[in-house]
N, C-alpha and C positions, 0 to 999 in steps of 0.2 A: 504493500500500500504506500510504503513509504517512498517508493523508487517511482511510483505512477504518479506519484506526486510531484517529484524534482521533475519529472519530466512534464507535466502541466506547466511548471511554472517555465521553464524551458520553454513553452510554445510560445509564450506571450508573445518572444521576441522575433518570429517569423513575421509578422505584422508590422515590425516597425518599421523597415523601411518604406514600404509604401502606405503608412496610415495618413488618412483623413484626419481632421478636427473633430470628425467623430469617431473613426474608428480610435483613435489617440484616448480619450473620453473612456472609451469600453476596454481600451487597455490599461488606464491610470483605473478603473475598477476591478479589475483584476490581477494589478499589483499590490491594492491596498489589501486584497483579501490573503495575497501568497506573501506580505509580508507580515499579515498579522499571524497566520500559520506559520509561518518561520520564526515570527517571536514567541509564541506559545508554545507548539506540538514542537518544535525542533529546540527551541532553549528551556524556557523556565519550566515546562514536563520533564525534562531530564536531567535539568540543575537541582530544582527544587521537589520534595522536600529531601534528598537522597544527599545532599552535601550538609544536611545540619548534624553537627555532633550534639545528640542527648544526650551521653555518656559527661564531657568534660563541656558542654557549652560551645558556642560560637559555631565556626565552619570550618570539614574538613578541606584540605588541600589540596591531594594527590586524587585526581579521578580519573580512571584508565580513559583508554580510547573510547571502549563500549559501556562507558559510565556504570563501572563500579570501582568500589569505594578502595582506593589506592593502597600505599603503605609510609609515607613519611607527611606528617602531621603539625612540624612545626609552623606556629601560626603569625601570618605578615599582617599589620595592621594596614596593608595596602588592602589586599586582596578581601578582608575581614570587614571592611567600611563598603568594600564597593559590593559586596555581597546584602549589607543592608540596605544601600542605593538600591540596589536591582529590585529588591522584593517593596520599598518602599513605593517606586515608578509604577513597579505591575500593581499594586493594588490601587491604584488613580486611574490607569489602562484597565484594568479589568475589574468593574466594578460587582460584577457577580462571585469573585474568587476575591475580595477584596480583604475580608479579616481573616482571611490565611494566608494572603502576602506581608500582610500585617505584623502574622504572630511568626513568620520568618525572620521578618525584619529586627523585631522585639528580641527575638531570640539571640539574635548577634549583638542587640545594642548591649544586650546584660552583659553579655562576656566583655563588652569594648570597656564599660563600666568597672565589672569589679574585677578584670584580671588586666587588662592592657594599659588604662590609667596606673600612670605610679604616684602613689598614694604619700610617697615622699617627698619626689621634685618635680611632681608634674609634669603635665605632657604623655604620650603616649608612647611606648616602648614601640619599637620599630618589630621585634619578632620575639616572641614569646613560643617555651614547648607547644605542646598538646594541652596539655593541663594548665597551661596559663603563667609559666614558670616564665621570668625575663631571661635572656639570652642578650649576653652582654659582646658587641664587636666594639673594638675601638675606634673612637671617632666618628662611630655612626650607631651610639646605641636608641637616638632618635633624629627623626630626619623631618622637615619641613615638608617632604616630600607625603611621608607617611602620614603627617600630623592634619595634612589638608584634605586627604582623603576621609580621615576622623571626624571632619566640618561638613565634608559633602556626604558622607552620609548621615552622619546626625542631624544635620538641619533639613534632607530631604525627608526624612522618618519622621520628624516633624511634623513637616509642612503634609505630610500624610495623614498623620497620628492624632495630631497637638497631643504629644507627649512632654509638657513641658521639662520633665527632666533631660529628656536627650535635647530639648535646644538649649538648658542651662549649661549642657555638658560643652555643646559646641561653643558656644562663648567663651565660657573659660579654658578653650584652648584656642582660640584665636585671641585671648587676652594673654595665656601665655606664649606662643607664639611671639605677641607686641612685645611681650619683655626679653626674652632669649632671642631670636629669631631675626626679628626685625633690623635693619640697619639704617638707622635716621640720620647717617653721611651721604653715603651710595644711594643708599633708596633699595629696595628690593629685599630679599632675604634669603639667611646663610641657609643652604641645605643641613651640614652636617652638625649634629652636636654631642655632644657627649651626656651621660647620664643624668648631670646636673642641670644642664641646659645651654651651657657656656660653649658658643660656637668654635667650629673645627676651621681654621684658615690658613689653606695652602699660599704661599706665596712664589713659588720659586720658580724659575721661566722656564722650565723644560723637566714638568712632574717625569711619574713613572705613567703608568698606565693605568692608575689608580685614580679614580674622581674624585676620593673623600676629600673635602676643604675647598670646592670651587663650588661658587654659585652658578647656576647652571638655568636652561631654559626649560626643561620638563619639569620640575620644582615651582618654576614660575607662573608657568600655564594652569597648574592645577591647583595651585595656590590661587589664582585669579578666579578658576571655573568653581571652587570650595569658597571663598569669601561670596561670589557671586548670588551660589543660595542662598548663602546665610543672610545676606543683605537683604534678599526678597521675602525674608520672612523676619529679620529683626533690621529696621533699616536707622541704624544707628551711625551717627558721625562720623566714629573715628572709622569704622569700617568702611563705610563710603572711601574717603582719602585714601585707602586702603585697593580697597577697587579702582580707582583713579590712579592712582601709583603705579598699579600692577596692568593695568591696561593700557598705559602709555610707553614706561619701561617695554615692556614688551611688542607692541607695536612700531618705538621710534628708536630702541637700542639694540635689543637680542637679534629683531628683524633686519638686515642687511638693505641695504637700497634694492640688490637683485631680485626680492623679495622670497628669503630662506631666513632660516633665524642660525647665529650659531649656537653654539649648545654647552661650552662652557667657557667661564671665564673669572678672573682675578675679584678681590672683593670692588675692586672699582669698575665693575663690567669690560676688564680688556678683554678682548674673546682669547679663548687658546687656541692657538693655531700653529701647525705644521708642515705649511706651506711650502715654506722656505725650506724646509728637509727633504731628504732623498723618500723614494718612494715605499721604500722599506721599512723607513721611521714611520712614514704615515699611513703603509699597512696597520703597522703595530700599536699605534694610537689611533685607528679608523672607529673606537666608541665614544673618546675625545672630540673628534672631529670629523666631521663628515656632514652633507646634507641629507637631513631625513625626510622625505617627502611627508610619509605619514606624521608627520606632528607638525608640520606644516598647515597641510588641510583640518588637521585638528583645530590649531589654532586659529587657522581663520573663523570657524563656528565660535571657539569661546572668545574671543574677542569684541564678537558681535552680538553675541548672547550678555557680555557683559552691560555693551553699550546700551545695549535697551532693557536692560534691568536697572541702568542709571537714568533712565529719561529719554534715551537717546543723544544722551552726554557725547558727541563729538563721532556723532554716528557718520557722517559722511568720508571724513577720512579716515574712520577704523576700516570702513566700507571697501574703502581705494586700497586702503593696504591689504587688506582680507583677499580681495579679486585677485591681488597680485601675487599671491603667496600661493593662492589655489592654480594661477594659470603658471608659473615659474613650475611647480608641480608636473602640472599637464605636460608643458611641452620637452621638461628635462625628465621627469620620472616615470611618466608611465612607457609601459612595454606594447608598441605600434600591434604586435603581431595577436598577442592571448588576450590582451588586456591585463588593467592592475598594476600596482604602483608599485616599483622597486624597494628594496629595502634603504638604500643608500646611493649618495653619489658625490664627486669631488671635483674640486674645481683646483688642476694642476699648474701649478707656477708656469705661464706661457703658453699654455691654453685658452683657448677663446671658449670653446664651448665644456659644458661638463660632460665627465668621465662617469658611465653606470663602475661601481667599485664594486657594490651586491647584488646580483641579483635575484635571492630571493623575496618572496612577497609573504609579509607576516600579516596574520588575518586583521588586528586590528587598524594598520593601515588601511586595508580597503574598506574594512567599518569607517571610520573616517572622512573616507573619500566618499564613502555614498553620502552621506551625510551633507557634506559639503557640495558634493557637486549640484544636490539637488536645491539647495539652499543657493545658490549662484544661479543655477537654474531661473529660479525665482525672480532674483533681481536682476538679471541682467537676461530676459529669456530671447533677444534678438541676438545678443552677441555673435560675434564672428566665431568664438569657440565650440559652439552649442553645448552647451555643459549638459544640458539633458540626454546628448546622443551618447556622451561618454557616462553619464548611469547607467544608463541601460547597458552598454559595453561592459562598465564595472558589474554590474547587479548580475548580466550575466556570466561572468566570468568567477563570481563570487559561488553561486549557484554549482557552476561547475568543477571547480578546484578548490575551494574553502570551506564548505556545506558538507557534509558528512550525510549522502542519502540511506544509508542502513541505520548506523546509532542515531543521529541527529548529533547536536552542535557542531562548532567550528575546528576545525584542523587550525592547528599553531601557525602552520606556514601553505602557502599555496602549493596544490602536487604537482602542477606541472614541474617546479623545480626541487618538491622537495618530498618526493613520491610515502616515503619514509614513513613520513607524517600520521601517516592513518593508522600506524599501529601505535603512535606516541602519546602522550598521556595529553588527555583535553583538560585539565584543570590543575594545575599546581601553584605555589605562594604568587606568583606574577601574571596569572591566566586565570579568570572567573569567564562570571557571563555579564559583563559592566560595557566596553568598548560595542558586542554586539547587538546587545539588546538595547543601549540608547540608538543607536544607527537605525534599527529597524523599527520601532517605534516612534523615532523622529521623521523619517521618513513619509511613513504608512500616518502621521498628524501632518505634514506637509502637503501630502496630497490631497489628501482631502480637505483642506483650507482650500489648495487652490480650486475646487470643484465648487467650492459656496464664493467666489469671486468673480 
């Protein structure tokens, strides 16, 4: 049932090249229905409820390919928040299954609560056992990175819930955050910190291959898209400033003129870069440095998600930057031939154009891109681009190498390059169902706006 299935949704795109305004019309309704089945019957039926530990609280980790329940369990305050996102989102989207996304949601926030808060200096432990034991690394036993995911999910189980403890909980970590975290010279905030809170600050012009101590752009982003909710549901001062910081920072410094962001840099935002090194240096720091398409397209959504949760605060040049970041994307990252966004790419000292460095395709890039594309779509639907032929391109190419039609969910990486995949585990500390399930639910509410317009 499940393969006659991929292949419906497979048919849609027989039609697209030669659709009408209405045949177009009868395919946007039967995309909205193959994405809301790809949200439901292919994610949250096979995520939920089979990753809640009742045994130790929270969520397990490791989920085989055919979704059962793995073997190593230590617990990421990433992956642990974005698991309460997911079930907070589904019970708004699905109002008939709503207080059993609910009591998923609930289930995670208790653990976030009484075993990942550190009850001594605050903040939230970056990984904890099974059982909820801290797991101490150096220089990264908490990270801004983790602690923003802690905000977007508690403020969205909120804004679900009104559970006002979990939005008390979220403030008083973007209040600690302000205190450790923040840096009111630079502007922006330290990723790495230590136990106590006192940030980690590399300085030195040619690290190892190690990120701990740079401020960085995936930290920023999510920090931006976590104060984001939190602002829509508690729309407090200094958090505002806060989203204003973080949305300009990020739009007029990490983003490059060529419209790519770089991805780390000194405490005064120099970018790290290895340009200037032979190519062998810049294999070896290629997670240092490189263009990532998928956080690119990402960021374009939350910067503009930000801007109109501020009012539309400075919405026309988030706007101009966003399009340029999504098309910079288009015409260097995606693969002409399968579809889907490469994993990476670099721009060689004396080169004019960029160099593909990866080319694998990780799922949550194309989540992403759909995302985006459709949303550019949107605004800009005469462009020269046509960003909605390239959905449809992406949507299907997603369908066919990142969709899982026997178990359901996503394979980690596309099979065209990375065939492997489909016996590899679909849920570990860095892989939930967060990247997919916003993609196909923002979508599948995209469209259908545009049908009442």
């Amino acid at each position: 049932m499940k393969i006659i299935r991929t292949l419906y949704l497979l048919s849609i795109f027989l039609m697209i090249g030669c659709s009408t305004k209405e045949k177009r019309s009868t395919i946007d309704d039967d995309l909205i229905l193959a994405l809301q089945t790809a949200a439901n019957d292919y994610l949250l039926d096979k995520w939920y409820p089979l990753v809640l530990d009742t045994k130790d609280g929270g969520y397990y980790s490791d989920i085989t390919f055919d979704f059962k329940v793995g073997d190593r369990h230590n617990k990421m305050i990433v992956t642990q928040s974005r698991h309460i996102w997911t079930n907070a989102t589904a019970a708004k989207h699905n109002p008939d299954r709503e207080n059993e996304h609910l009591s998923y949601a609930e289930h995670g926030f208790r653990f976030l609560r009484d075993h990942m808060w550190d009850q001594t200096n605050g903040g939230f432990h970056n990984l904890v056992s099974k059982k909820g034991e801290p797991i101490i690394r150096p220089g990264e036993a908490k990270t801004a990175y983790g602690n923003s995911f802690a905000i977007y999910g508690l403020a969205t189980y909120y804004n679900a819930s009104k559970n006002e403890e979990a939005l008390d909980l979220a403030k008083k970590t973007f209040l600690w955050l302000e205190e450790h975290s923040h840096d009111s010279i630079y502007k922006g905030y330290y990723q790495s910190m230590n136990i106590d809170g006192t940030p980690v600050v590399r300085t030195e012009d040619f690290p190892s291959t190690s990120d701990v101590g740079y401020k960085d752009q995936n930290s920023s982003i999510h920090l931006l898209e976590a104060l984001t909710a939190l602002y829509e549901v508690w729309p407090d001062k200094l958090l505002k400033e806060r989203v204003e910081e973080l949305l300009v920072l990020i739009r007029d410094t990490i983003t490059t003129d060529k419209g790519y962001m770089s991805l780390f840099f000194k405490k005064d935002w120099t970018p790290i870069s290895f340009r200037d090194t032979p190519k062998d240096t810049i294999q070896k720091h290629y997670y240092l440095d490189h263009v990532s398409f998928g956080h690119d397209v990402e960021t374009a959504y939350l910067m503009l998600e930000a801007s109109e949760a501020l009012g539309g605060w400075q919405f026309d040049q988030t706007l101009k930057k966003g399009k340029k970041m999504v098309d910079h994307a288009i015409k260097n990252g995606w693969d002409d031939k399968l579809g889907g966004f490469y994993d990476g790419g670099y721009y060689f000292l004396g080169d004019k154009a960029l160099s593909i460095v990866n080319d694998d395709k990780n799922w949550w890039s194309q989540a992403e891109g759909l995302n985006s594309l459709l949303l550019m779509g949107a605004y800009f639907p005469k462009d020269s681009i046509n960003y909605r032929a390239y959905f449809d391109k992406l949507w299907k190419y997603t369908i066919e190498n990142v969709m899982d039609p026997v178990n359901g969910g996503w394979y980690e990486w596309g099979i065209d390059t990375r065939p492997e995949t489909k016996l590899q585990l679909k849920g570990h500390i860095w892989k939930g169902a967060y990247h997919d399930y916003r993609a196909l639910v923002n979508c599948k509410d995209r469209l259908e706006q545009n049908k009442t317009h």
